[in-house]
Structures are given as structure tokens and as C-alpha cells.
C-alpha positions as CSV (number, residue, x, y, z in Angstrom):
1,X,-24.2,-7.8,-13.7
2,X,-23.3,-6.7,-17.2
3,X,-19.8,-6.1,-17.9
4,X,-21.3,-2.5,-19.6
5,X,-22.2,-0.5,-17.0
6,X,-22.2,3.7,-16.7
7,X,-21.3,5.7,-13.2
8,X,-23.3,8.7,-13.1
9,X,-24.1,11.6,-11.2
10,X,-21.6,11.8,-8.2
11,X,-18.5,13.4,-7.8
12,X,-15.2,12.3,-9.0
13,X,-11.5,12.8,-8.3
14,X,-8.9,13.4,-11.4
15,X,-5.6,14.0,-11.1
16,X,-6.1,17.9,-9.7
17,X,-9.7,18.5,-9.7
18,X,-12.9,17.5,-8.0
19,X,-15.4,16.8,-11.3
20,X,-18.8,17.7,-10.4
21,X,-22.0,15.9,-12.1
22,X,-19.6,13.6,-13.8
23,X,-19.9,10.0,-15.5
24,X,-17.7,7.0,-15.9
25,X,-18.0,4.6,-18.9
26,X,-16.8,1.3,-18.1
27,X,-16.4,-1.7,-20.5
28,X,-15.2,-5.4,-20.1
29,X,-13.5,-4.4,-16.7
30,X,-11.7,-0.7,-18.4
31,X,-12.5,2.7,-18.4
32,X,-13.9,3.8,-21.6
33,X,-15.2,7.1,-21.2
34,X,-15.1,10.2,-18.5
35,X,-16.7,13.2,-18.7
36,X,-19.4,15.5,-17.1
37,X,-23.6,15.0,-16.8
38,X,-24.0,17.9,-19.6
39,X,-22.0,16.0,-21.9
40,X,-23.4,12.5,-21.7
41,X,-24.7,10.6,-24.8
42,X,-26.5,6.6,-23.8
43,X,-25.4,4.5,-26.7
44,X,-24.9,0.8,-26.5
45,X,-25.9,-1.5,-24.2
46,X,-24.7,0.2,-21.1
47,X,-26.4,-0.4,-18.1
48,X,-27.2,3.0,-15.9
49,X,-26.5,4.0,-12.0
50,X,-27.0,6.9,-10.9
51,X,-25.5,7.7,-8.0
52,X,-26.4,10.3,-5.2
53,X,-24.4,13.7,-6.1
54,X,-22.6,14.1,-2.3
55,X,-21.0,11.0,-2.9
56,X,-17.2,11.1,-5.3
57,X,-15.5,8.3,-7.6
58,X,-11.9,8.1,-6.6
59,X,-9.8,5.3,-8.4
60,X,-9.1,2.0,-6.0
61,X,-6.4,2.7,-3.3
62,X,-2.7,0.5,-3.5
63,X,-1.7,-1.0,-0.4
64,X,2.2,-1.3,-1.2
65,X,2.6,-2.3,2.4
66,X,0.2,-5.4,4.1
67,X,1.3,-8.4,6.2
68,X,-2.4,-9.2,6.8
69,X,-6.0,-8.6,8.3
70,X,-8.8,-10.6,9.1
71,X,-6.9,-13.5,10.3
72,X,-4.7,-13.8,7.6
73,X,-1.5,-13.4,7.0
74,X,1.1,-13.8,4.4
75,X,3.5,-15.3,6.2
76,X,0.5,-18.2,6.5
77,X,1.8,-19.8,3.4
78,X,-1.6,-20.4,1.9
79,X,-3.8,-19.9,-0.8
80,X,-6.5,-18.8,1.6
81,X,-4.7,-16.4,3.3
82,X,-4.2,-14.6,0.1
83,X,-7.5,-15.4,-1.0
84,X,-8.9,-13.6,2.6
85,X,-7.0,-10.8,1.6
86,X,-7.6,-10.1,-1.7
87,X,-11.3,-10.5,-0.5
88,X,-11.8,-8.3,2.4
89,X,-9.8,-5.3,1.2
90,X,-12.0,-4.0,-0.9
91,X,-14.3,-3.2,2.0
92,X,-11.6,-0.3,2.8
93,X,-11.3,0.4,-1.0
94,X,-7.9,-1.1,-1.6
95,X,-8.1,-2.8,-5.3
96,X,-5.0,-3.9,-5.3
97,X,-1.6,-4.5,-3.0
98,X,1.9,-6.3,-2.0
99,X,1.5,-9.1,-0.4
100,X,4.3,-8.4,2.4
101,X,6.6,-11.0,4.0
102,X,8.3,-10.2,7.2
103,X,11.9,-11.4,8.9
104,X,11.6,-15.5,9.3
105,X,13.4,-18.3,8.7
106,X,14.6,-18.6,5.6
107,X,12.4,-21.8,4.5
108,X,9.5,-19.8,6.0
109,X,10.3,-17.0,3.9
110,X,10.8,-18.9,0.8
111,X,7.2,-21.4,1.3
112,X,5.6,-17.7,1.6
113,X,7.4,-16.8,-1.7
114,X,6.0,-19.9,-3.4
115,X,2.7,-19.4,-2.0
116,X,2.0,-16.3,-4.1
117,X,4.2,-17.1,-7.0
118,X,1.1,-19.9,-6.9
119,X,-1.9,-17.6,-5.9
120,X,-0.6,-15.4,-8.9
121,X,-1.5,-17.9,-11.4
122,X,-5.3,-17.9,-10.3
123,X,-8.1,-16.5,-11.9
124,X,-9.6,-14.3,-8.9
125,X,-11.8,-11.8,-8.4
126,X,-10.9,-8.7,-5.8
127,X,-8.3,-6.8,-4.7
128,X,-5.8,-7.6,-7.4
129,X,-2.3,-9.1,-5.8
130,X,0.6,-6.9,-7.4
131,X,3.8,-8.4,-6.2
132,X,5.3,-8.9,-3.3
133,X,7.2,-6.7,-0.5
134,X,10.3,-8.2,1.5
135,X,10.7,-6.8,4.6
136,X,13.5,-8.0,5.8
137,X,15.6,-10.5,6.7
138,X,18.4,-7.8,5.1
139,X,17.8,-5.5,8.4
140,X,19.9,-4.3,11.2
141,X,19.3,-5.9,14.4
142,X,19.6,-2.4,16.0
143,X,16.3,-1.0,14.2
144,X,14.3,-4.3,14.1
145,X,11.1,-3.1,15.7
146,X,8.7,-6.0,15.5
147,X,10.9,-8.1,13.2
148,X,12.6,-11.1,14.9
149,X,16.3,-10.5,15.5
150,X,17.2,-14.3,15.4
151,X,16.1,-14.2,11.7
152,X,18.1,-11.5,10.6
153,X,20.2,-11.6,7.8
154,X,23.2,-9.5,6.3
155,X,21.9,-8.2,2.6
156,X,23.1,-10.6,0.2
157,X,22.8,-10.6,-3.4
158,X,22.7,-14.5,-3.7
159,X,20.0,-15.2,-1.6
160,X,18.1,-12.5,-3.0
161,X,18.1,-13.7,-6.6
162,X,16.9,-17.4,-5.4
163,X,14.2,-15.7,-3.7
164,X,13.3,-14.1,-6.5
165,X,13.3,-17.3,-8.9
166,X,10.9,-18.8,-6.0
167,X,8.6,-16.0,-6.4
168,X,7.9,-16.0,-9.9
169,X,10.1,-12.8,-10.4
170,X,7.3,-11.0,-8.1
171,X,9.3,-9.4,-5.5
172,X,8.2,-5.7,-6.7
173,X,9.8,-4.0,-3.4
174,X,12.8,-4.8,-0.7
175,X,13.5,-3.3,2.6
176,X,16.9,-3.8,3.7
177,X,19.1,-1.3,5.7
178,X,22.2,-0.5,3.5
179,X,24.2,0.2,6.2
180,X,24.6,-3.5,6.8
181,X,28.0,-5.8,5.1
182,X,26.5,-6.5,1.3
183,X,24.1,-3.6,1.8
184,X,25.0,-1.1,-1.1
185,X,25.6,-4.3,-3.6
186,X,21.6,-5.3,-2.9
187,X,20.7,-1.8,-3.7
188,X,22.7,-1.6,-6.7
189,X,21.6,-5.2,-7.4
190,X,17.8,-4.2,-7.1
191,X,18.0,-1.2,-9.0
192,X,19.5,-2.8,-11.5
193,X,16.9,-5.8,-12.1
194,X,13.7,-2.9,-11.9
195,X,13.0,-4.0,-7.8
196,X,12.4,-0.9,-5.7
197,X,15.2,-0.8,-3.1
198,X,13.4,0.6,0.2
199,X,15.9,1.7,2.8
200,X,14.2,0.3,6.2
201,X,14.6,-1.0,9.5
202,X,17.7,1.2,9.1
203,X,20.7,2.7,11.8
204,X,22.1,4.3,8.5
205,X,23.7,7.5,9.1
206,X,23.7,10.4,6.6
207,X,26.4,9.6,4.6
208,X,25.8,5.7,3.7
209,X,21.8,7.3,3.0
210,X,23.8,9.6,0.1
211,X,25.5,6.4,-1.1
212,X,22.6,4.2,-1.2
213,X,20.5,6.8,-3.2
214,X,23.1,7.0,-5.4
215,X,23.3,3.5,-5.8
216,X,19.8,3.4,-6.7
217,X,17.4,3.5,-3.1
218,X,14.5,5.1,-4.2
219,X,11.9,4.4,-1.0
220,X,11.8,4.7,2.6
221,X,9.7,2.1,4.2
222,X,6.7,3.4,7.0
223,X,9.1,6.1,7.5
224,X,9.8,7.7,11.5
225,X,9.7,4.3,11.9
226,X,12.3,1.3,12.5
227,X,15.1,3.8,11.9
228,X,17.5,6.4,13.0
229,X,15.9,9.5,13.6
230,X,17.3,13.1,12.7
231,X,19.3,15.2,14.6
232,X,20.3,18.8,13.2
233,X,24.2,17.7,13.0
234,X,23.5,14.0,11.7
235,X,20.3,13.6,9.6
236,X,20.5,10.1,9.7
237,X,17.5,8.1,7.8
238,X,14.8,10.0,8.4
239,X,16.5,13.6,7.8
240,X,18.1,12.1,4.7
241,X,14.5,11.0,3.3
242,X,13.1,14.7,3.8
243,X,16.2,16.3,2.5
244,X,15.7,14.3,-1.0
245,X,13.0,14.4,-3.2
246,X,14.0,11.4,-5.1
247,X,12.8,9.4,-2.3
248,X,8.7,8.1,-1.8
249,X,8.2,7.8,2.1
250,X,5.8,5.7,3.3
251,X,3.3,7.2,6.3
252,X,0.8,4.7,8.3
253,X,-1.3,7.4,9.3
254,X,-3.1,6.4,11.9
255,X,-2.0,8.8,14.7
256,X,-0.3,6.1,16.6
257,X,2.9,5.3,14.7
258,X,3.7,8.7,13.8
259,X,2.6,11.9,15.9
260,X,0.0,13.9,13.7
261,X,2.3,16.9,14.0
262,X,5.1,14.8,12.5
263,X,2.8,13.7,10.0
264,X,1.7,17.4,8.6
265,X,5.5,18.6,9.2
266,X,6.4,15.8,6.4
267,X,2.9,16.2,4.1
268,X,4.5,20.6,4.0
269,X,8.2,18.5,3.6
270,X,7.8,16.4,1.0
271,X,4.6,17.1,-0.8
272,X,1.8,15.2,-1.7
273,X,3.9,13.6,-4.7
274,X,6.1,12.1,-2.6
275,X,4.5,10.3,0.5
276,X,2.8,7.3,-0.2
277,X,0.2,5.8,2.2
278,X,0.2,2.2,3.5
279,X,-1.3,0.7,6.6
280,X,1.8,-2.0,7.4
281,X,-1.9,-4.3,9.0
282,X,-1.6,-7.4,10.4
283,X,-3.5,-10.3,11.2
284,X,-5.8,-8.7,13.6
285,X,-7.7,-5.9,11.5
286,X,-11.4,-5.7,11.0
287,X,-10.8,-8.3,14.5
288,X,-11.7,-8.0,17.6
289,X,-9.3,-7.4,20.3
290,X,-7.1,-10.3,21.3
291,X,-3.9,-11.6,21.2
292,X,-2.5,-12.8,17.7
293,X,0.9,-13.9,16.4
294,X,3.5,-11.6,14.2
295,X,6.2,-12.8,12.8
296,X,6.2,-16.0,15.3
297,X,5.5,-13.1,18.3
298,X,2.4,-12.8,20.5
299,X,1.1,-9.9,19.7
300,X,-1.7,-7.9,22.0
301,X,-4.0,-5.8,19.9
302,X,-6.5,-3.4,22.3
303,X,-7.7,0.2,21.7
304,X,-6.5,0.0,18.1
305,X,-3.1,-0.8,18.9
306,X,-0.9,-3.8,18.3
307,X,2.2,-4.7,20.7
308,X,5.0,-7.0,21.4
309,X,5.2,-8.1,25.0
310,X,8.0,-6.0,25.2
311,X,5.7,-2.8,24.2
312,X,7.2,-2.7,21.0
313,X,4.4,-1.2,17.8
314,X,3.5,-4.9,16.0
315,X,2.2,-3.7,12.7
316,X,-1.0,-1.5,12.6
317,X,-4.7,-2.3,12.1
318,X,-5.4,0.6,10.0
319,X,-7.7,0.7,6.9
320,X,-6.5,2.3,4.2
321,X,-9.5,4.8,4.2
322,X,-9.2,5.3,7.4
323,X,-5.4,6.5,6.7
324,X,-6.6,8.7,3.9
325,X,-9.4,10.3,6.9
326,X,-6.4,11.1,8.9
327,X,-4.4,12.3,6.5
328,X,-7.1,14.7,5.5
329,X,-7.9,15.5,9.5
330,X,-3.7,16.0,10.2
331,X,-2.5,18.2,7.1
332,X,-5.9,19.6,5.7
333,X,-5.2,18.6,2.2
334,X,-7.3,18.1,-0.8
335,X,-8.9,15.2,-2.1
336,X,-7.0,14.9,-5.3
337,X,-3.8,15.4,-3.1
338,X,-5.3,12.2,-0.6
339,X,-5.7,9.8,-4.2
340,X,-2.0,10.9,-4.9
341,X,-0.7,9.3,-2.0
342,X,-2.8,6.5,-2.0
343,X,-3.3,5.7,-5.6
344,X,-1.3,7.7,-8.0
345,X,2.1,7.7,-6.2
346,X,2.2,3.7,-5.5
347,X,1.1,3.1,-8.9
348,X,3.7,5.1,-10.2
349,X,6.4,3.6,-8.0
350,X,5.2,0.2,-8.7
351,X,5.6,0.9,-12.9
352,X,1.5,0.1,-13.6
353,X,1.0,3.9,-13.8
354,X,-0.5,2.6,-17.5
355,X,-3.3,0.3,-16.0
356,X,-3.6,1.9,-12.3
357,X,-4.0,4.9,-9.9
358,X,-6.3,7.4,-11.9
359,X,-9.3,7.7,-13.3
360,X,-8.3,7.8,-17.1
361,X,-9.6,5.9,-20.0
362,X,-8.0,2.8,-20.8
363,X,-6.9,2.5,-17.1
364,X,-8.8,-1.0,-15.4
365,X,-11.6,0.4,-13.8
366,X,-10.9,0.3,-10.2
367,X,-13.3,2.4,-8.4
368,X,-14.2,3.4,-5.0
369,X,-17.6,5.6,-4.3
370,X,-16.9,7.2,-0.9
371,X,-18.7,9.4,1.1
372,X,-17.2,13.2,2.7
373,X,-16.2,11.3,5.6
374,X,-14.0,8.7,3.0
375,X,-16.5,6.2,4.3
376,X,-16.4,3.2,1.5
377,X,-20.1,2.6,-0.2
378,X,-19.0,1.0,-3.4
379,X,-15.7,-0.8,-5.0
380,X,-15.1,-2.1,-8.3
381,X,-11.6,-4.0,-9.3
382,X,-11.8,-4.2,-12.8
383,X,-15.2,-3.2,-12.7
384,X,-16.5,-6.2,-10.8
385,X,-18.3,-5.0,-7.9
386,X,-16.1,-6.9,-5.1
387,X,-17.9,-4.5,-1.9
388,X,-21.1,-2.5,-1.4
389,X,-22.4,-1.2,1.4
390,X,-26.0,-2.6,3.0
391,X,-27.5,0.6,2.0
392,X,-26.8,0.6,-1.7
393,X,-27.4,-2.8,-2.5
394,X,-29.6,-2.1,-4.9
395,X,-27.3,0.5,-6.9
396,X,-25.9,-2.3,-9.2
């Protein structure tokens, strides 16, 4: 395919607006041009697609929250496990994520570290690996959810800043409950070296949320869940992320981990501008059902749900336009206000708001062509076509 190639005819999502007729311009992997049908001009040696007008361009989607999916999983240790990922999640229109560790051992946390400090240094084509997210071990046992509680660590700034070295400085995002001995210094630490301090896996109650923000906490990781819960005299975690905007929450919206009702309480809470979809997957999506392994757990995955032994919720199998479906099904919100929470706000929160999460020239052209149902047809990650559906094969 050539590396000049024009988008035209279908919808496409900016920043407020749906763009009817429109036409993207892409050049050597970037956006070069955007505009509308009327205003088109062919010059150089673009190649043309024309694309049926019911279908929208909406930039790639950025999964800031991923242990795994077909069979993979990070805490695997290997290039292939990345390499599966960064493959298959552009069929669900994710161009780019964190590759996300969970509670272990410390030497299997660190050989997972290494792995994609490794991976990093690839040339690959696909979803394009940001960074890493460490869930855990900094959690407190009383909120681990799936995590393993014999792997649990107090927050410590030492073992933090080794980690870091092993990973190539790619640790982009840390969830660690601040409550904890050593919890507040790891914020402060974070905040300090430009790492997102996510508040997580968390019995804080209100007060230690206030100090943690002001320390520098800027996240809440798959929020509702892993946490303490609000009550009207003690908002706890979860009343402390809705009471400050300063905060990004993350949402798996899949109707399981958070009750839809909850889910459009918090979308007329917080705003589109500050919730931030992820689908916290495991090994199991785009699987059959089965049982798999979490974390060193069994896990049981049937009727799109994956659990501990002990009933606990082990990760999701969500797609990532399946969560923007839901989210649009729950809260009846736009499509410009669905690509805010899954592209705009993680790019922003991740610092490659200059390369990512719009469609704007200059930006890398990641591109998904969905359908009204958010059904995936097309992706492009840096404007290599890495999924098409059967239908449109012959599109480019």
C-alpha cells in the first residue's frame, strides 16, 4: 500500500463535531490534511478511498489499562505476548496502550518490566505500546480484588525507582493505595518524576484522598472498583474521585463491573472530560470460555464474565469498542463525547496529546472507520492498515 493515501467520503469525529462528507490526508504514517468533500483538491501522488458516507473516522482508541487478551498476557514475560497484543487490538480499534503488570513476585514483576523495556526497542507494526501500568504490588490487602495478597507490598520509593531503571524509564502510570506506610512519599515521588500516581485497590478514607491529591494523585484506577465506596458522612475513595475534578476515573463499561446506573450517575458527575475508558482484559478475550490463569489464579471466564474461585471479578473481557457501545447505550452521550473518553482524555493524561487522541494535522494517523453500532471496519496505526474487516477488503 502506498504510504500516500486519502480517506474520503464518510463521517468523521473532531473534537465537538460530527464532520459530514469529510476527507483525511495522510502522509508517511501523519495526518496531513482534514477537511470537507466540497473543499477537496487531488494533488500528488495520493492514493484515493472512498468510503461509504454511514460509516465515521474517529482517531484510534488508548487502552491505558490491559493485562491481556487472546492468550496473552503481560505478566507472560515475552516478546510474543506483547507482540499478540499489539496485534490483535486493533481489531477493537485500540492503536495504542499500557502494557499492565499486576501484584507478583517481585522477580516476576521485574522479568515483565524487562520484557517491554525490550519489546520497546522493536520496530513493530500495530497497536503502538506506550508505557507501562503498575498495578500494584503498593496495594492494601483489604481492597485487593483479584490481586494476590501474598504479593503485596507497602509503597516504597526504592523499589519503585529500580523498577523504573528495569523498565527503560517506561512506567507511564502506578496504582498504589496511599493510605498504606510509604504511601503519600510514592505519590509525591511519582508526581515528581512525570509518572501518573493512580489511587487504586484503595481503603483510603476521605481525608488521606485530600492529602494524596495534594501530593500530586491525579487518577483513580477502574473506579467503583477495588476500593472504599462512599457513604454521605465518609466519602471515602470513590466519593473523593467525584467530588474533584482534578481526578481522571477510569470506567470498564461493560455492565458487569459497574451497574449502568452507576455508570451514567458518574458520566452527569464528572463529565465526559474526566472519565477515561479502559477494559482492565485479560488473557481470555476474543477466547472462548474456559478457565485461564490471573495473576498465578485460576480464573473461570463464562457468559462474558471472569472470576476467582472465590467469586471475586478477575479482570474483564471487554473490547474497547464494545465499552464505547455501552457507554453510548448507559448515558446517551455524543460521539465526540465517546472519543473523549477513549482517545482524547488518555492521550492527554499520558502527555502525547501532540502525536495522539484527535484527528488533527500533524497528529500520527491512527484511525478507526466504525459503523453506527461502533462496530470496527477499518484501523490504521500510523497509517498502516493493521485490521479490516472481510467485507472491505478491497477498500485499501
Amino acid at each position: 500500500m502506498t504510504n500516500n493515501f486519502v480517506l474520503m467520503g464518510m463521517k468523521a469525529i473532531l473534537d465537538k463535531t460530527v464532520m459530514e462528507d469529510s476527507y483525511i490526508k495522510i502522509s508517511d504514517g501523519k495526518i496531513t490534511e482534514v477537511g470537507m468533500m466540497n473543499e477537496y483538491q487531488k494533488n500528488g501522488d495520493f492514493k484515493e478511498v472512498r468510503l461509504p458516507s454511514k460509516l465515521f473516522a474517529s482517531p484510534g482508541f488508548i487502552d491505558i489499562h490491559i493485562h491481556g487478551l487472546n492468550g496473552s498476557d503481560v505478566m507472560d514475560a515475552s516478546s510474543k505476548a506483547i507482540e499478540n497484543m499489539t496485534v490483535t487490538l486493533p481489531q477493537e480499534g485500540t492503536t495504542s496502550f499500557l502494557a499492565t503488570t499486576i501484584t507478583q513476585d517481585p522477580v516476576e514483576i521485574e522479568a515483565a518490566l524487562q520484557n517491554v523495556n525490550q519489546y520497546s526497542k522493536t520496530i513493530a507494526n500495530g497497536s503502538e505500546l506506550l508505557g507501562i501500568h503498575l498495578e500494584g504490588p503498593f496495594i492494601s490487602p483489604k481492597r485487593a480484588g483479584a490481586q494476590p495478597v501474598a504479593h503485596i507490598m507497602e509503597p516504597d520509593k526504592n523499589t519503585f525507582m529500580k523498577w523504573q531503571e528495569i523498565s527503560g524509564n517506561l512506567i507511564k502510570v502506578v496504582t498504589l493505595a496511599p493510605e498504606e506506610r510509604g504511601g503519600i512519599q510514592l505519590v509525591r515521588h511519582l508526581n515528581d518524576t512525570g509518572v501518573i500516581a493512580s489511587i487504586g485497590h484503595s481503603d483510603a478514607l476521605y481525608p488521606v484522598m485530600e492529602e494524596a491529591i495534594q501530593a500530586g494523585a491525579a487518577h483513580v484506577t477502574h473506579f467503583y472498583n477495588g476500593m472504599r465506596g462512599i457513604h454521605h458522612r465518609e466519602p471515602g475513595v470513590v466519593g473523593g474521585g467525584l467530588a474533584h475534578e482534578e481526578l481522571f476515573v477510569e470506567l470498564i463499561a461493560d455492565g458487569i463491573h459497574v451497574h449502568p446506573a452507576v455508570i451514567k450517575a458518574t458520566y452527569h458527575t464528572k463529565g465526559a472530560d474526566r472519565i477515561i475508558l479502559i477494559t482492565d482484559s485479560m488473557r481470555a478475550k476474543w477466547l472462548e470460555d474456559g478457565e485461564y490463569d490471573l495473576g498465578g489464579q485460576k480464573v473461570t471466564v463464562s457468559d462474558n464474565t471472569a472470576l476467582l474461585e472465590d467469586g471475586t471479578l478477575a479482570g474483564s473481557l471487554l473490547k474497547m469498542n464494545e465499552a464505547l457501545r455501552n457507554m453510548k447505550h448507559f448515558t446517551n452521550c455524543s460521539l465526540p463525547e465517546l472519543v473523549q473518553m477513549a482517545s482524547a482524555n488518555p492521550a492527554r493524561q499520558l502527555n502525547v496529546w501532540d502525536r495522539k487522541g484527535s484527528i488533527h494535522v500533524g497528529k500520527d494517523a491512527d484511525i478507526v472507520i466504525l459503523d453506527e453500532q461502533l462496530n470496527v471496519h477499518l484501523t490504521l496505526c500510523k497509517g498502516v492498515v493493521t485490521y479490516r474487516n472481510e467485507v472491505e477488503k478491497e477498500w485499501i
